[in-house]
C-alpha atoms as one frame of an Amber mdcrd trajectory, in Angstrom:
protein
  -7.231 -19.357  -1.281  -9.328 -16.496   0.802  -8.724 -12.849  -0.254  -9.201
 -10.265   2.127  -9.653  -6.639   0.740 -10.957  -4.062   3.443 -10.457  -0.345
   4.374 -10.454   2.007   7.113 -11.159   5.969   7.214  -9.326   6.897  10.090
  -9.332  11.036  11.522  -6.637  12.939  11.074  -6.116  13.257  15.402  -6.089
   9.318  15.385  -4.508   8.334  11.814  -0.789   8.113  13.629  -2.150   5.172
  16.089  -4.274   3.792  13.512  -1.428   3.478  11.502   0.617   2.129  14.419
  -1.834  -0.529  15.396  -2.166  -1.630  11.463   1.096  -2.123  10.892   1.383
  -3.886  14.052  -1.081  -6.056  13.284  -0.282  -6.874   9.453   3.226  -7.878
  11.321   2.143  -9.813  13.750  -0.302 -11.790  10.831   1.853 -12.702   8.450
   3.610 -14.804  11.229   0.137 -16.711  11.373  -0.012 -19.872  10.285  -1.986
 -19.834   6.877  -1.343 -16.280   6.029  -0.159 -16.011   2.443   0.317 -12.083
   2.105  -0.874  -9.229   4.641  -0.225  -5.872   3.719  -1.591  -2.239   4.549
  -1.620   1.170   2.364  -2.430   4.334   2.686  -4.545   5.317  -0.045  -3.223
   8.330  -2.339  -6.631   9.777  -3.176  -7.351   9.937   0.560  -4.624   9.689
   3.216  -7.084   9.409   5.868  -7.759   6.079   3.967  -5.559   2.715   5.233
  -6.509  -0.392   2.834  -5.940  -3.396   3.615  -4.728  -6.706   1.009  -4.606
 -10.156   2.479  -3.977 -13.752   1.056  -5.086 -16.851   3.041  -4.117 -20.317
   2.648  -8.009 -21.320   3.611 -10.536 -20.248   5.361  -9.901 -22.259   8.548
  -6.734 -20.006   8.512  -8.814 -16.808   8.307 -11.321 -18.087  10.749  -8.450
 -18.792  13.297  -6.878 -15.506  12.617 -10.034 -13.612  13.088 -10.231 -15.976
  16.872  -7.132 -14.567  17.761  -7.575 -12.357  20.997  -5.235 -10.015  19.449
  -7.164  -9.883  16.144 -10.619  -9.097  18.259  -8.690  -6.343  20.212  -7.215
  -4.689  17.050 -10.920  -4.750  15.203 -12.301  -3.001  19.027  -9.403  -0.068
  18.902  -9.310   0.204  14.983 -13.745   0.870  15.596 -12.663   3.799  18.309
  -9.963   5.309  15.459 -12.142   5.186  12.478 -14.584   8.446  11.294 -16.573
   5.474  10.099 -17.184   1.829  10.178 -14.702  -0.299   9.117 -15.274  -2.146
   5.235 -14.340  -5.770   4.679 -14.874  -7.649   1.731 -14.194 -11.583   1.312
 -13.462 -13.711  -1.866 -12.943 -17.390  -2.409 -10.235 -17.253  -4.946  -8.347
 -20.134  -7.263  -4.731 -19.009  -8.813  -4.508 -19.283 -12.235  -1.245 -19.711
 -14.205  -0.673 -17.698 -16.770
């Protein structure tokens, strides 16, 4: 499985789109093949701060997600929204039972 952890600091003039376009896009993902869990949340210590949680089947899934013309054009707008750059963090995880 492929985690996905990552976070954007949006302004407070463009947090309503950037929230529009996230939630949009975590939508529109979890109807990807492959995608396990997709979520978005707004951080409580900083509400200009959207983090992101996602579960991938594999990484073929995440690489075809990521070649998705909507996925590129979400990444180019979320760039223009943000007070910085984005953060994205990858793991190669194995479930464990308990």
């Amino acid at each position: 499985m492929i985690i996905v952890v990552g976070s954007v600091d949006g302004r407070s003039e463009s947090l309503d789109r950037l929230v529009k376009i996230s939630l949009e896009h975590v939508h529109r993902s979890r109807g990807e093949d492959g995608c396990i869990e997709h979520v978005i949340q707004i951080d409580c210590e900083d509400p200009l701060r959207l983090r992101f949680f996602e579960r991938w089947r594999d990484a073929a899934a995440l690489r075809t997600h990521f070649a998705r013309s909507e996925s590129r054009a979400f990444a180019q707008e979320v760039a223009r929204l943000c007070s910085k750059p984005p953060v994205m963090t990858i793991y190669e995880a194995e479930a464990k039972s308990s």
